[in-house]
C-alpha positions in Angstrom: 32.4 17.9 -13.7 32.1 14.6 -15.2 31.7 16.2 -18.8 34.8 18.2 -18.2 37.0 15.7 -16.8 36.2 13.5 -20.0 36.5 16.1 -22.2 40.0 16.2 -21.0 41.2 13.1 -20.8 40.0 12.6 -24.6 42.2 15.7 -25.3 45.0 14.2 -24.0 44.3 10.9 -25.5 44.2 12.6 -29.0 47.4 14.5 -28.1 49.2 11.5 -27.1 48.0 9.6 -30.3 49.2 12.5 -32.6 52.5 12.6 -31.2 52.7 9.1 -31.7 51.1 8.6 -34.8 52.6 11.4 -36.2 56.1 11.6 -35.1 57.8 11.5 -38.3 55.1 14.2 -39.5 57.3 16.9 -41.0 57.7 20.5 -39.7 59.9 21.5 -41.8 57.2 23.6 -43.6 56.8 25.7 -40.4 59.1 28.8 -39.9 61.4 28.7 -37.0 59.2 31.3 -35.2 55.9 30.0 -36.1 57.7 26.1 -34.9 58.7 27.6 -31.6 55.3 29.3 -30.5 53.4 26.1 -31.7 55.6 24.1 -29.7 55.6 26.4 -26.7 51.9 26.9 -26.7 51.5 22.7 -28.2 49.7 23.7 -30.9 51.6 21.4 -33.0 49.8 18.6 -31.3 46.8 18.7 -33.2 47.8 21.4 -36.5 50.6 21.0 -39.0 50.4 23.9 -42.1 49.2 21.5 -44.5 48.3 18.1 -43.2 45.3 17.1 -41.3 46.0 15.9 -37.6 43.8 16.0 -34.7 42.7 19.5 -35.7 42.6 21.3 -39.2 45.5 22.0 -41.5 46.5 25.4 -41.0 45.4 25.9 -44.7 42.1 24.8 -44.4 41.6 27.6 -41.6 42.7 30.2 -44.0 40.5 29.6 -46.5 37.8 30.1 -44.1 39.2 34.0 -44.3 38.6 34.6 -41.0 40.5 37.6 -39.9 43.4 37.5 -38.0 40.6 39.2 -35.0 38.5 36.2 -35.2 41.5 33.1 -35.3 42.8 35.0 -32.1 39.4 34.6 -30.6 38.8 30.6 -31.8 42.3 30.6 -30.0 40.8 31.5 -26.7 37.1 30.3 -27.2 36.9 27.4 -30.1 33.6 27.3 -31.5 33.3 23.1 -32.5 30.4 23.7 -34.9 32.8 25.9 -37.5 34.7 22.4 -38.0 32.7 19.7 -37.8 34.2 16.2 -37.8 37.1 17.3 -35.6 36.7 16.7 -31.9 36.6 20.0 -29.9 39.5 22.4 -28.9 40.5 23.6 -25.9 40.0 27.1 -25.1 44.0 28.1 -25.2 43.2 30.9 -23.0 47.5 30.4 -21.7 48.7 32.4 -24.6 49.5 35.9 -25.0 47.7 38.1 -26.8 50.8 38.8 -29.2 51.4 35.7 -30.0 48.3 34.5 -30.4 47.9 37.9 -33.1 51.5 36.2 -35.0 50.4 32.8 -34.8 46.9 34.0 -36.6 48.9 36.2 -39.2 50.9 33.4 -40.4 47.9 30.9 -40.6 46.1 33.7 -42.7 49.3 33.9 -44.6 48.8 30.0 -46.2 45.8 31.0 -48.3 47.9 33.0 -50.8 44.1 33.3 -52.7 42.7 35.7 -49.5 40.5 38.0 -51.3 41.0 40.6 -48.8 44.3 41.3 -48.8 44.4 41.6 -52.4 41.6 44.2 -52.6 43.5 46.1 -49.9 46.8 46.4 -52.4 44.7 46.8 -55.7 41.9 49.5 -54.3 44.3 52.0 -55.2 45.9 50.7 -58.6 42.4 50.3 -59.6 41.7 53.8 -58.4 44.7 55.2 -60.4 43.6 53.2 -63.4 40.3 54.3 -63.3 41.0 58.1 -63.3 43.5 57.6 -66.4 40.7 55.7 -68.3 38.4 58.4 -67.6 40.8 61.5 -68.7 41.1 59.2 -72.1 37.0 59.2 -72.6 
């Protein structure tokens, strides 16, 4: 009980220090939707697209190419040892299951290098390319 009740009250001391300390910490790089369920759900507290708060830059997380599966999941159960030198999350077990899915599709979105999505769209160009070099052998 102890553990948890500390554990909380250094959540909210990190969330009060990030508001404060980083009040003029610009949003503007956030879409209006992504802005309004980060607010809503207070992500915005500890994550900001590109900068280092409390918690990761938005970034960072994509380049860890988890899939948009596994970030909903961190959502509700945070795993501390994937980010070490951050202090835990909170299971955010309050938000939907839809907007948890949108908030991870737009965090997978800021790693415009994701390996995954660009096999997806060249599998078949390859494919098609492929088949023309071997008619030409």
């Amino acid at each position: 009980m102890k553990k948890l009740l500390g554990t909380l009250l250094a959540a909210a001391s990190f969330t009060a220090l990030s508001f404060s300390a980083n009040a003029q910490s610009s949003t503007a790089d956030i879409p209006a939707d992504m802005n309004a369920l980060m607010s809503k759900y207070t992500c915005i507290a500890c994550h900001r697209p590109n900068q280092r708060l409390v918690g990761p830059a938005y970034a960072d997380v994509a380049k860890k190419n988890y899939s948009n599966e596994e970030i909903v999941n961190l959502i509700y159960n945070p795993i501390p040892a994937h980010w070490p030198g951050y202090p835990p999350m909170m299971a955010m077990k309050q938000v939907p299951k839809d907007d948890a899915m949108k908030l991870a599709v737009w965090i997978n979105s800021l790693d415009g290098d994701k390996k995954g999505a660009t096999k997806k769209t060249s599998t078949k160009k390859t494919t098609s390319k492929s088949s023309k070099t071997s008619k030409k052998s």
